[in-house]
N, C-alpha and C positions, 0 to 999 in steps of 0.2 A: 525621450528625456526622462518622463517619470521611471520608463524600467530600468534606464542606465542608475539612479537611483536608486532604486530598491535591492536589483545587484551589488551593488556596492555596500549596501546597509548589512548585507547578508552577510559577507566577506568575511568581519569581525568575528562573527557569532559563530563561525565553522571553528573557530581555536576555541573557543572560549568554552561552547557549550559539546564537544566535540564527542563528550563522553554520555551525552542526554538522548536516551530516544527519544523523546517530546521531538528534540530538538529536529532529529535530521527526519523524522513525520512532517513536521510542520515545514521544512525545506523543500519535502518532495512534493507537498501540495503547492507549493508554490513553483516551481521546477515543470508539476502538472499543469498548471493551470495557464504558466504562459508556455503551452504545448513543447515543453522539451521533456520529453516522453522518458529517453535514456537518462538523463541526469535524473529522472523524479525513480524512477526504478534501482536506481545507485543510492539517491539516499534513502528509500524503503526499506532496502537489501541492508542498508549500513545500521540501523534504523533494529534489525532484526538480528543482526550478528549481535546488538545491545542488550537486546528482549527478543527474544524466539517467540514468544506468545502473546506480542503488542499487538492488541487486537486493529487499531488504524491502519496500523503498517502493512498487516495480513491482507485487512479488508481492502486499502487502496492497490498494493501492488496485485492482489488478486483479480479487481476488475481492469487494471492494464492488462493482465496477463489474460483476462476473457477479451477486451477490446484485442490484444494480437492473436487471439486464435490459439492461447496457450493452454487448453482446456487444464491438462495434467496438474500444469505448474498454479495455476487458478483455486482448483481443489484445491489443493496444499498447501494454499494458503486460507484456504475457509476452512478450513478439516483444521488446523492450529488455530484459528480463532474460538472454535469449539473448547479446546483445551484451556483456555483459560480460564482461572479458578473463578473468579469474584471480578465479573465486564463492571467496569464504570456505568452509573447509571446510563452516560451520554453514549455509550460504546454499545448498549444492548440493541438498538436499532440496527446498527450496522454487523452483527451476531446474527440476527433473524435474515435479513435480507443476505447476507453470506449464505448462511445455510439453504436456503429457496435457493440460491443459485446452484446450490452444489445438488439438492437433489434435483434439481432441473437439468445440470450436467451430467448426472448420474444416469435420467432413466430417459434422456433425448438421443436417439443415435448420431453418431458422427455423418456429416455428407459424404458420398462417396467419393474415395479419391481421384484424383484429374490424371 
């Protein structure tokens, strides 16, 4: 009941704020968090076609993309959180723990393939 709610609440805010990265960040954590994986990665992606160097969007869709095994696509999205000019104060944590993950990607070998 309550998520039939809060889906619904959303609904509006896709026309309205349509053109805000905030906006389709803050959708896809929520998209995340009640585990629909795919629509939280659509509005990251959407999120980045707005701002290529939104450091949230990088960071979140970076750790889905570590959670499926996507190593490549994961860097590239910590490697462009790097590029941004001036991270929000609130943003610098998730900057540091990106970049540990990419050099942890970096210098850990892949498993052998099956």
């Amino acid at each position: 009941q309550m998520q039939a709610k809060l889906d619904q609440a959303v609904d509006p805010l896709k026309t309205s704020l349509a053109k805000e990265a905030r906006f389709w960040v803050w959708l896809g954590r929520y998209q995340s968090f009640k585990e629909d994986v795919p629509g939280g990665m659509k509005s990251f992606n959407k999120a980045l076609e707005l701002d290529a160097l939104n450091v949230r969007a990088n960071f979140a869709l970076g750790r889905l993309n570590l959670e499926r095994g996507q190593r490549d696509a994961a860097l590239k999205n910590f490697r462009r959180m790097a590029l941004a000019e001036k991270p929000a104060p609130a943003d610098k944590a998730a900057v540091v723990l990106a970049l540990r993950s990419s050099v942890r990607m970096a210098v850990t070998p892949l498993p052998p393939a099956m």
